[in-house]
N, C-alpha and C positions, 0 to 999 in steps of 0.2 A: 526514856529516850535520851536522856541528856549525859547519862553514865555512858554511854554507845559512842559518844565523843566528847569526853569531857575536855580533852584539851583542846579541842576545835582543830587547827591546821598545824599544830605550835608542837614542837619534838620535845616536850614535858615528860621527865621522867619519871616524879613520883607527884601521886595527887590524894588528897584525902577527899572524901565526899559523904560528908553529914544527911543523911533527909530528916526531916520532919513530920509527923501526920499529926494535924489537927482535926479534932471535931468541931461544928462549927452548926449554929441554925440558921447562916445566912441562906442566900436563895440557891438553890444546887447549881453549877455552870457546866458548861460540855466543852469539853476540850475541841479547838479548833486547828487546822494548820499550824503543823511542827510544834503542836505545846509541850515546852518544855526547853527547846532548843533555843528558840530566840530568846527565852528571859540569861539562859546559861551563856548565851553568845554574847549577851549585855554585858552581863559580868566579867566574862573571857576579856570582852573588846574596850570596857571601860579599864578596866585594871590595866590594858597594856598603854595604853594612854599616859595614866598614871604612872606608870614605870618610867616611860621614856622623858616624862617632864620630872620626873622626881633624878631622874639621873644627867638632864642635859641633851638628852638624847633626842636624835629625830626619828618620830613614831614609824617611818616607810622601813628606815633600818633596822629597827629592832623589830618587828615584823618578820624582813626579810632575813634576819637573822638565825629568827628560831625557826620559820617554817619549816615542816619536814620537805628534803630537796626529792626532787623526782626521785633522784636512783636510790632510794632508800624505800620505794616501796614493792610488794605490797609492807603496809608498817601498823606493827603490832602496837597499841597505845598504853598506858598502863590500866587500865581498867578490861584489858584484855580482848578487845575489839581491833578487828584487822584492817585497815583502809586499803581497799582495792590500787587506787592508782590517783596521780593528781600532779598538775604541774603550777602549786601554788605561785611562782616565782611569776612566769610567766603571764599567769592571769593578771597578778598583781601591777606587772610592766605593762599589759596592754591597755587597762584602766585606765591607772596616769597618763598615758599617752594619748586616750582619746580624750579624754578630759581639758587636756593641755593644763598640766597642774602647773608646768611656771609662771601660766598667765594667770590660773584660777588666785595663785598664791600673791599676786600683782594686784588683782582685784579685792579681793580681801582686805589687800594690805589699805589701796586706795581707799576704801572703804572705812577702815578706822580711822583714817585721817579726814575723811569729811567728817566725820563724829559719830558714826553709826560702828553699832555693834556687828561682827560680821566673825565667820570660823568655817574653818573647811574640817571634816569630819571622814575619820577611814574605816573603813569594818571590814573584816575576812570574814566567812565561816565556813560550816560545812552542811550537806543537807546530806543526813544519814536516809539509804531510800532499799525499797523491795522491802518492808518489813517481814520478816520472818514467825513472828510470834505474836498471838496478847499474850498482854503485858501480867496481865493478872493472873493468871494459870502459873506463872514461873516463882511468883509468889511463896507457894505451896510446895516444899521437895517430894512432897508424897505425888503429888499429879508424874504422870508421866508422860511427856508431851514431845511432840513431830513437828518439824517443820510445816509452814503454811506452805500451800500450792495455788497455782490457776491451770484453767484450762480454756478449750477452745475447741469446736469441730467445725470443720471447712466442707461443702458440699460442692460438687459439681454436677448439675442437671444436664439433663440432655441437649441440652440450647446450648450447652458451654458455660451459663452464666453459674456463676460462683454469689456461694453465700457461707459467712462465716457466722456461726452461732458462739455465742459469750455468755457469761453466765452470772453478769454481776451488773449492778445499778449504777446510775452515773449520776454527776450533779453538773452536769455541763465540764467533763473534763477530758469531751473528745476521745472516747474509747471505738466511737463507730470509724473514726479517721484513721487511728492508729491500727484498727485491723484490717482495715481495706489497703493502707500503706503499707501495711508488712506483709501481708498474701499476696497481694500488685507486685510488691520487689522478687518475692520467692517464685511466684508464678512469673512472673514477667508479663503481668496481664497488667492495664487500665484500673487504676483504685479507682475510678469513677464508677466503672461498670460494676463492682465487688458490692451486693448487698451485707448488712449487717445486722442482726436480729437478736434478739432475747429467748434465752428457755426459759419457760418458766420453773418452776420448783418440782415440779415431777420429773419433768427430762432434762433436767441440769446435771451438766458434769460434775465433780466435785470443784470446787470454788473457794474465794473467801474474798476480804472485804477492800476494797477500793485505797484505803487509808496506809500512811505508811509511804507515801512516793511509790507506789508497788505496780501501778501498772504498766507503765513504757519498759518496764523491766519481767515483770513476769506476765502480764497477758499480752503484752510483744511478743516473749519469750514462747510462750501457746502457741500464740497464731503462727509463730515462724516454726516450729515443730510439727502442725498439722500440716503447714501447706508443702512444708520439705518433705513430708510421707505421699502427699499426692503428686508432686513431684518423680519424686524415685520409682512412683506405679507409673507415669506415665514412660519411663525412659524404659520398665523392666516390659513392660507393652512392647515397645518401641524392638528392643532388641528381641524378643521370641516371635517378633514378624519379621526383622532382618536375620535373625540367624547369629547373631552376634551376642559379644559382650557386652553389661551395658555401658563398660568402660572404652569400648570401642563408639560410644555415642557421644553428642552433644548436644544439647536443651538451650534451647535461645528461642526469645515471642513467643512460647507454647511448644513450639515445634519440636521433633525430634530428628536429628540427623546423622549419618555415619559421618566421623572425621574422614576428613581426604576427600569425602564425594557427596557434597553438599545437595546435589540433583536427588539422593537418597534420602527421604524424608518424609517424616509425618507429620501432619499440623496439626492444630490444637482442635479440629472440628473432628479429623479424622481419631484421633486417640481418645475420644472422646465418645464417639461413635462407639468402636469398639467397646469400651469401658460397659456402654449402656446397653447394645444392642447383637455384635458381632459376639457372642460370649466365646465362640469356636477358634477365638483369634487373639484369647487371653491368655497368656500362663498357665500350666498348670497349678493350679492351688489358690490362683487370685479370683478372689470373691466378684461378681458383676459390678456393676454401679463405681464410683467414684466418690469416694466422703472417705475423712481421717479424724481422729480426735488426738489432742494431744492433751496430757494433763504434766503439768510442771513443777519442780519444788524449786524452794526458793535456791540459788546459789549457795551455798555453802552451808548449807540447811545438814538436817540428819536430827540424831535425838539430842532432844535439850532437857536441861545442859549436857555437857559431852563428860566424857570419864573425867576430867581434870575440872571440872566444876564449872566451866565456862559459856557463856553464851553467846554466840554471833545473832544481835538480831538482826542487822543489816548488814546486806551484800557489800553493798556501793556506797560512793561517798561521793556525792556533788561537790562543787566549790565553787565561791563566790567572792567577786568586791567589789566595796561599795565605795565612793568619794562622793562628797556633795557638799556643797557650801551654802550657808545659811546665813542672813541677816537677822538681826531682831533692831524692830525697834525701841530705842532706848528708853521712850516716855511710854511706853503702853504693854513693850515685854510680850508683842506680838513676832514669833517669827516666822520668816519669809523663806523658802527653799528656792535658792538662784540658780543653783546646777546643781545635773543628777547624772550620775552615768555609774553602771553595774557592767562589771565584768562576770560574764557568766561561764559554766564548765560541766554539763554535763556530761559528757563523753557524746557519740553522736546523737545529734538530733534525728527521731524518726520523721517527725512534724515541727521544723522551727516557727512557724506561726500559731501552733498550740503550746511552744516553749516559751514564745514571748511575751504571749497572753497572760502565761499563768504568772510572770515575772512582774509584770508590768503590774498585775494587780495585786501581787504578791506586797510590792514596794507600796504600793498606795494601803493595804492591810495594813503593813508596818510605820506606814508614816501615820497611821491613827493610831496604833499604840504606843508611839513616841508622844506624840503630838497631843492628843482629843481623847480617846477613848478608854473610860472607867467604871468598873461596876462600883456607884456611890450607894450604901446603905443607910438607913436611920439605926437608932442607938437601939432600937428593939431588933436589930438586922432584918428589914424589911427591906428589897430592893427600890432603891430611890430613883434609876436612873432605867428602867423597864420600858421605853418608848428610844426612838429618836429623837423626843424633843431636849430628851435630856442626857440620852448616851448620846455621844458627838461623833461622828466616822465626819472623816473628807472628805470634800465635794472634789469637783473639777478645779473650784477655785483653789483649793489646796493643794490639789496634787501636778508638780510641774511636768515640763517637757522633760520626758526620762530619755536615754540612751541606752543600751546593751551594747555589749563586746560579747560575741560570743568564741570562745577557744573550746579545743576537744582534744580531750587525753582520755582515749577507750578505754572502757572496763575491760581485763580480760576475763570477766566471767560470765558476761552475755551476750547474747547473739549477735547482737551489730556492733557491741561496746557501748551501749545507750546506759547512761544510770537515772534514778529518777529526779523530775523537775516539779513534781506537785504542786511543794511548797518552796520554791522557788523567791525569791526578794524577800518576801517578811523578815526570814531569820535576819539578815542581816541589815536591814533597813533600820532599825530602832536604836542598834550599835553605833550606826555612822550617824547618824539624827544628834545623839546624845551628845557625841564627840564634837559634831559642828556646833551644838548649844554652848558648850564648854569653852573650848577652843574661844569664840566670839567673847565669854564671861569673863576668861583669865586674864585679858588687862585689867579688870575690875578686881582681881582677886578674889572672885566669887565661883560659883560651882554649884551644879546639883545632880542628884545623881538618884533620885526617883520619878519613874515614870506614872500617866502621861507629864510630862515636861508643858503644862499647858501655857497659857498667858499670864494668869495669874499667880501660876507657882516662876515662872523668868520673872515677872515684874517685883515677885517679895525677896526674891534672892538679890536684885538690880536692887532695889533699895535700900535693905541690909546692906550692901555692900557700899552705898553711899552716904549712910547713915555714919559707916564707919569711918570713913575716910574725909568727911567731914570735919571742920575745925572747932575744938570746945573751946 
């Protein structure tokens, strides 16, 4: 995942990319939310950090320096990955602005001067979304492998009442809202009224898996294809009862009516009707009943890799930033998160209150993997920290009042311009975490730069650093 954007938002022209594979008898782990992306965003957002203090430079500049600029996309990366669209500049402007970074940098400052350790903390990145592939199959040049798809079939009963069928499991990430929201828009019917159900394994369309940021983007993409087919039946209905074209119609609340003579119309009970019952009053050729299925491939899908050796696994590219300022304090090397505000950019939101959810918890994932949370082993590599009494995640008491800014630069390669939010805050949460840890250490001439960043690793770096500066 992390080769898909290895240079994050930053117009990088050439890059080298080492992996490693170890074998290992520790306790096996499963990759969660974006793995891969936020440890490479760490490294991306620390290292520019680093540049900007190793040159004098102030980090918003050199940022907004190299970001690739709107009009340069769609923009090929060197690893060969195309980023759809994105107005980094801008995101980056609205952040600061709701943050109000002159004050933030005012208080910070006050802050050092009562005696407390304090640091404001920036992070870009990017959330590669709609996966296209596993990862493992490409592995192998002998596999010869297709793009992933979803799908989706939309019914309409005799009642009128609409039900969308889906074909994949959910872990609470709101796939019943997003297809009653996206059939409601196309149909111009009540998401409320719109049922949403499961096939099981025998009447399942073809499918695939949840993961990837892929579904605001491809079983959006479904539902908006099946209910645009039931659509186009109700208007082709519409016109072989009027006699007309069906470009001589128009579709508004269900209905159907000639331009110019609005009096002229079908409504959503009566074409409906038909559909179910009137069959003598259907097209020639169109089947009874009312139901569509649409099955979809990913954007810029096709066969992988492509003649020139290359592979798109992601359509779309999110964007994000982070600011937040952090205190530590100086005898204990416990820090405190004072402000938080994330500028967020998926293109449009289908559901913004299922975009902020997953943001909001997205930040608080990340502030545990800055902050608390470690797989600790014993020397026989036995997992040591297998409970929560001893892996640490954030409570409420950790995790502060957060903000979002939300800005939208559409994809143009899906239906509404929507790209995916899955994994949303994490990637970049741990970046600006680090950076504020920093940031607050560097009057001390101290630093650290592995995570979690707990209390005890700030308090032995704070130490060291006044051990040194101490008088022999």
């Amino acid at each position: 995942k992390p080769v898909t954007a290895i240079c994050g938002p930053y117009a990088i022209g050439a890059i080298e990319y080492e992996p490693t594979s170890v074998m290992t008898n520790k306790t096996p782990q499963e990759a969660v939310r974006g793995f891969g992306q936020s440890p490479t965003n760490f490294a991306i957002e620390r290292a520019i950090d680093r540049v900007a203090r190793h040159l004098g430079m102030d980090s918003i500049e050199l940022r907004k320096k190299n970001f690739i600029r709107k009009d340069q996309f769609p923009y090929t990366i060197a690893s060969g990955s195309t980023y759809d669209s994105g107005d980094y500049h801008a995101v980056l402007d609205k952040t600061l602005a709701a943050i109000d970074y002159a004050s933030l940098v005012r208080a910070r400052d006050e802050a050092r001067h009562s005696g407390r350790l304090a640091g404001i903390g920036i992070a870009s990145c990017l959330e590669p979304s709609g996966g296209n592939s596993a990862f493992e199959v490409l592995m192998n040049p002998r596999n010869e492998n297709t793009t992933w798809m979803d799908s989706c079939l939309v019914r309409v009963d005799l009642s009128g009442s609409i039900t969308g069928v889906i074909n994949n499991s959910s872990a609470g990430q709101g796939h019943e809202s997003l297809v009653s929201t996206v059939v409601g828009e196309i149909l111009e019917r009540d998401p409320e009224t719109i049922r949403v159900v499961r096939a099981d394994s025998l009447t399942a369309l073809p499918s695939n898996s949840p993961v990837g940021s892929r579904m605001a983007i491809m079983l959006g993409g479904a539902a908006a294809g099946a209910a645009k087919t039931i659509k186009e039946t109700l208007i082709a209905i519409a016109a072989h009862n009027f006699e007309c074209s069906p470009g001589d119609l128009e579709y508004r609340d269900g209905g159907v009516s000639l331009k110019g003579a609005p009096e002229k119309k079908l409504v959503w009970d009566q074409l409906v009707e038909i559909a179910h019952r009137k069959f003598h009053k259907l097209p020639p050729g169109l089947e009874p009943g009312l139901q569509a299925k649409f099955v979809w491939e990913v954007p810029t899908g096709g066969a992988l890799p492509t003649p020139e050796g290359r592979i798109q696994i992601y359509p779309c590219y999110a964007f994000e930033a982070h600011v937040v300022l952090v205190e530590i304090d100086p005898d204990t090397g416990k820090p405190s998160i004072r402000k938080y505000v994330c500028g967020h950019d998926c293109g449009v939101m289908i559901n913004p209150d299922i975009v902020h959810g997953m943001t909001y918890g997205g930040i608080a994932h990340g502030i545990g993997a800055a902050l608390y949370e470690k797989f600790a082993y014993t020397e026989d590599g036995q997992l040591a920290s297998g409970t929560f009494m001893d892996y640490l995640i954030p409570s409420a008491m950790e995790v502060p009042g957060l903000a979002i800014v939300d800005h939208c630069t559409p994809s143009p390669l899906t239906t509404f311009g929507q790209k995916g939010s899955g994994e949303a805050g994490y990637l970049g949460a741990p970046a600006a975490i680090a950076n504020a840890i920093n940031d607050a250490l560097d009057p001390l001439g101290a630093s650290i730069d592995t995570l979690p960043m707990s209390h005890l690793a700030i308090w032995k770096v704070i130490s060291e650093a006044r051990e040194k500066a101490a008088p022999t």
